[in-house]
C-alpha positions, -999 to +999 in steps of 0.1 A: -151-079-012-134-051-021-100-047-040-076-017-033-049-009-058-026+021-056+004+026-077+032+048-064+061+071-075+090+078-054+109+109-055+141+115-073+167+098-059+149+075-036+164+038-040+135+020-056+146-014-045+156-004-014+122+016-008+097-011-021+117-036+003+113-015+033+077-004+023+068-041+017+082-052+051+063-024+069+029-032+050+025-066+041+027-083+080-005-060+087-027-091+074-043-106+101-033-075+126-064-051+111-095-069+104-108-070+076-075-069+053-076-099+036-044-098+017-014-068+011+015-073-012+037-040-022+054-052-058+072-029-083+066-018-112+083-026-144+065-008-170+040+022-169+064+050-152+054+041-116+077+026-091+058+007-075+025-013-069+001-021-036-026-048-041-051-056-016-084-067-001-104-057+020-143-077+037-161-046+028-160-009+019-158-003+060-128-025+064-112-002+038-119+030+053-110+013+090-079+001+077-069+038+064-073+055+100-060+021+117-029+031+141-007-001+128-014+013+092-009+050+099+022+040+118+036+024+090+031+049+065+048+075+084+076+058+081+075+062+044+055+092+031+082+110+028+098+086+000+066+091-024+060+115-052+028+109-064+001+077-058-032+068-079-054+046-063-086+031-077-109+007-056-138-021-069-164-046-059-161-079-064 
């Protein structure tokens, strides 16, 4: 299994909870839709000077990198690149 986390900042003036709620709503029904995601939840961030948090899993290091070219995923994240600053995200085995 492997376990995807990324931590966002949005822009300047972007509503956080506003964002995180439509970013959530976008992400989180693609369980079950793209195989192999296991889990998705979009959370934020109350300490660390990020906005926001995505935490998920994925079968295998394939179902990662399938899950980042999907259509349903790059779909969704069109409708909300444009709300991000920056994003660090760091992957592991489990």
């Amino acid at each position: 299994m492997v376990k995807h986390i990324v931590v966002y900042t949005l822009k300047e003036g972007v509503d956080k909870s506003a964002a995180v709620e439509k970013i959530a709503g976008l992400l989180e029904p693609l369980v079950g839709r793209i195989p192999g995601l296991l889990a998705l939840e979009v959370r934020p961030c109350y300490q660390g000077g990020t906005d926001f948090c995505l935490y998920s899993e994925f079968e295998s290091r394939q179902a990662l990198v399938d899950y980042a070219e999907h259509p349903l995923h790059l779909a969704a994240k069109d409708q909300f690149f444009h709300l991000l600053e920056s994003r660090v995200a760091a992957d592991y085995e489990v």
